[in-house]
C-alpha positions as CSV (number, residue, x, y, z in Angstrom):
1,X,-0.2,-27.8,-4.8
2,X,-1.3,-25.3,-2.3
3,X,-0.6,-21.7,-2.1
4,X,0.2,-19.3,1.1
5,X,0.6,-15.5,0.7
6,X,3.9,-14.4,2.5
7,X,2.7,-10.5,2.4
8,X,0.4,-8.2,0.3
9,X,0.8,-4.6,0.0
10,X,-3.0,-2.9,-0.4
11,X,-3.6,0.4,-1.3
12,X,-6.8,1.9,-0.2
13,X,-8.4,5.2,-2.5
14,X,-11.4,6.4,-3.2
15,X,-13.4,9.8,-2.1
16,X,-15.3,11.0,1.2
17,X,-18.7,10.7,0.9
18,X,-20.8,12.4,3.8
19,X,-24.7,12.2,4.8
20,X,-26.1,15.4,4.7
21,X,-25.7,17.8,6.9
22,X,-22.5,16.3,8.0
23,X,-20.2,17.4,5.0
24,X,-16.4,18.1,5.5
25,X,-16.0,21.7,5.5
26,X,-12.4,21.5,3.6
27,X,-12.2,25.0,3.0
28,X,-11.6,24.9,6.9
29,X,-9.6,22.3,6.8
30,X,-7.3,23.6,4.6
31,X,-6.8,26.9,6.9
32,X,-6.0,24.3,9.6
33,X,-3.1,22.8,7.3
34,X,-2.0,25.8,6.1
35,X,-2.1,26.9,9.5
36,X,0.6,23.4,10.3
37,X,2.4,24.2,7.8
38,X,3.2,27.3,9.1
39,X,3.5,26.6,12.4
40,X,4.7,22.8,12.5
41,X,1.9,22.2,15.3
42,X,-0.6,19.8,15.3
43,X,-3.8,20.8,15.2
44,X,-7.5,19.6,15.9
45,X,-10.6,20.3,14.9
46,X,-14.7,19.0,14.2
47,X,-13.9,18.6,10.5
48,X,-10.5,17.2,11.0
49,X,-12.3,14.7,13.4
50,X,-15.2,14.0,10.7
51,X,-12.3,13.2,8.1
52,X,-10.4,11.0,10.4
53,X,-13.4,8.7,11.7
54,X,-14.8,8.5,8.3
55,X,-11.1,6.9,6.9
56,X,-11.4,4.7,10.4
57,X,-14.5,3.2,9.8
58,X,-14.6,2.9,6.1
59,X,-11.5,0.8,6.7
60,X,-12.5,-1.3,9.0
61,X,-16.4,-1.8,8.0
62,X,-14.7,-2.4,4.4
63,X,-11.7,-4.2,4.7
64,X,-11.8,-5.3,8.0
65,X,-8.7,-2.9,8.9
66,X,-8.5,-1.7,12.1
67,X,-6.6,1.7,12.4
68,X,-5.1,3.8,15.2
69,X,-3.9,7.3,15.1
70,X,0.1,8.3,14.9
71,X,0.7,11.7,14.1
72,X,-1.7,14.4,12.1
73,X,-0.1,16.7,10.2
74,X,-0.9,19.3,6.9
75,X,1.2,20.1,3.9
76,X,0.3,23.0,1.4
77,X,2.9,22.5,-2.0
78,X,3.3,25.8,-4.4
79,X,2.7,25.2,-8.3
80,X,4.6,23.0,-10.1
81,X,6.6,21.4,-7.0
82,X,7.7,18.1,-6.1
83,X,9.0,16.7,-3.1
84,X,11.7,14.7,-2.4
85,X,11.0,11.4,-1.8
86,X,9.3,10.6,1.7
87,X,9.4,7.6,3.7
88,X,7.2,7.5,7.1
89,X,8.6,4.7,8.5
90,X,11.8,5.0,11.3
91,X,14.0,2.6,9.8
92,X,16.0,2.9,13.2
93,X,12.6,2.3,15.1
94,X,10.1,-0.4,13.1
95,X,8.4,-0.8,16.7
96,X,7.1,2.6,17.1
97,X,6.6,3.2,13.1
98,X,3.6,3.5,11.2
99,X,2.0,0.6,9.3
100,X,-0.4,2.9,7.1
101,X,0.2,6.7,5.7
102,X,-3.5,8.5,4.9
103,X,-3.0,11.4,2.1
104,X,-6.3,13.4,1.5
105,X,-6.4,16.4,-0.7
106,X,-8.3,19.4,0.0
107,X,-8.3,22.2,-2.6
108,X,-5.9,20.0,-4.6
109,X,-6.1,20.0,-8.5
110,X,-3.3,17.9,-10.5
111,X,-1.7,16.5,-8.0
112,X,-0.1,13.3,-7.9
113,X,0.7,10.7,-6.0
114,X,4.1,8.7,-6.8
115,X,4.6,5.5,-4.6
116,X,8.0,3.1,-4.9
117,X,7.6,-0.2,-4.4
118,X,9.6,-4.0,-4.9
119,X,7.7,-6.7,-6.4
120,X,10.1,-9.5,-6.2
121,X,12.4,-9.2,-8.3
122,X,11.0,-6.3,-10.0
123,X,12.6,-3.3,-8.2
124,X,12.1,0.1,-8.1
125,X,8.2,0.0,-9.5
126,X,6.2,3.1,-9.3
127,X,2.5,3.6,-9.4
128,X,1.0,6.9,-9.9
129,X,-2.6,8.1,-8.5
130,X,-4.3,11.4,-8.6
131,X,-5.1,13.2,-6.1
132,X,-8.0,15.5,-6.8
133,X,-10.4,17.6,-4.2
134,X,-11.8,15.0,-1.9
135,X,-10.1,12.2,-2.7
136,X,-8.2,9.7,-0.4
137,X,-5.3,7.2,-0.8
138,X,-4.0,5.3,2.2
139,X,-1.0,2.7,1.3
140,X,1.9,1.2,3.6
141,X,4.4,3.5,5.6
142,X,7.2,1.8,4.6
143,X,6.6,2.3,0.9
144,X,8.6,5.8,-0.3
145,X,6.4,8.1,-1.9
146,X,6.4,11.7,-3.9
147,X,3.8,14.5,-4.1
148,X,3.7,16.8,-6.8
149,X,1.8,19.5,-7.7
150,X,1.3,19.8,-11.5
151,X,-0.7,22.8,-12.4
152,X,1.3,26.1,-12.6
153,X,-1.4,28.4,-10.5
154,X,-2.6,27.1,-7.3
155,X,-1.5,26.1,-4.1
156,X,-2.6,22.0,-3.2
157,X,-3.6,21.2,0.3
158,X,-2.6,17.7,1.9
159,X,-3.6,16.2,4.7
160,X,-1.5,13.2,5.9
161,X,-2.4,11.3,9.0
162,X,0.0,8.0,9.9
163,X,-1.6,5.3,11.9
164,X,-1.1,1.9,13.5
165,X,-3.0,-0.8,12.5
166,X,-4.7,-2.7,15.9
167,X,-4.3,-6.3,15.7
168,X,-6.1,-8.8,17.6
């Protein structure tokens, strides 16, 4: 009997950890995504640029995952709301879609992380993560996902950066 795998669907999470002296300032981070969010432009900066290379090589020198940026973009969610569900995949474009969506929170307390998925014959599975201050969860574009803010004070901070995975 032998056994080939047809597809896998990984999920990727864990939190940043920096050498010193080149910690992520997220305080400045989040004034960059609130700033997004406000404006709808994207926006650049060292931090930004120490979060993204960080997610880059951690998946590659890890998993062996080669990534390539898509779009940057910052998302600040009031107490107790959820979003509808989000998909960052074109279904009208698959060429030009996303393979992998990056969510890291900044500021963020009780905040989780919903993503749908099929497993066969098992539809409509969910599995929840949360997504605390610092921490990372990078999954497949095409899966549909919620975000929802559970505490009843404090605004949560998300980054989300889409990328392309380089094949050989």
């Amino acid at each position: 009997m032998q056994k080939k795998v047809l597809s896998e669907q990984a999920i990727y999470y864990g939190y940043i950890t920096m050498p010193k002296d080149w910690e992520i300032n997220r305080a400045e981070l989040a004034i960059d995504v609130l700033k997004y969010d406000w404006s709808g432009k994207f926006f650049s900066s060292k931090t930004l640029d120490k979060v993204n290379t960080y997610i880059m090589d951690y998946a590659h020198a890890k998993f062996n995952v080669r990534l390539a940026n898509k779009k940057i973009e910052g998302f600040v969610y009031k107490p107790t709301e959820t979003t509808k569900p989000l998909l960052d995949i074109d279904l009208g474009n698959l060429n030009n879609s996303p393979d992998f969506t990056m969510l890291y929170a900044l500021g963020a307390k009780n905040c989780t992380v919903t993503i749908l998925y099929d497993d066969n014959t098992r539809k409509k599975q969910t599995w929840n993560i949360s997504l605390e201050d610092n921490n990372f969860i990078i999954f497949p574009s095409a899966n549909m996902y919620y975000i929802t803010n559970n505490q009843t004070k404090d605004l949560n901070y998300i980054l989300k950066i889409t990328y392309e995975e380089k094949r050989n």
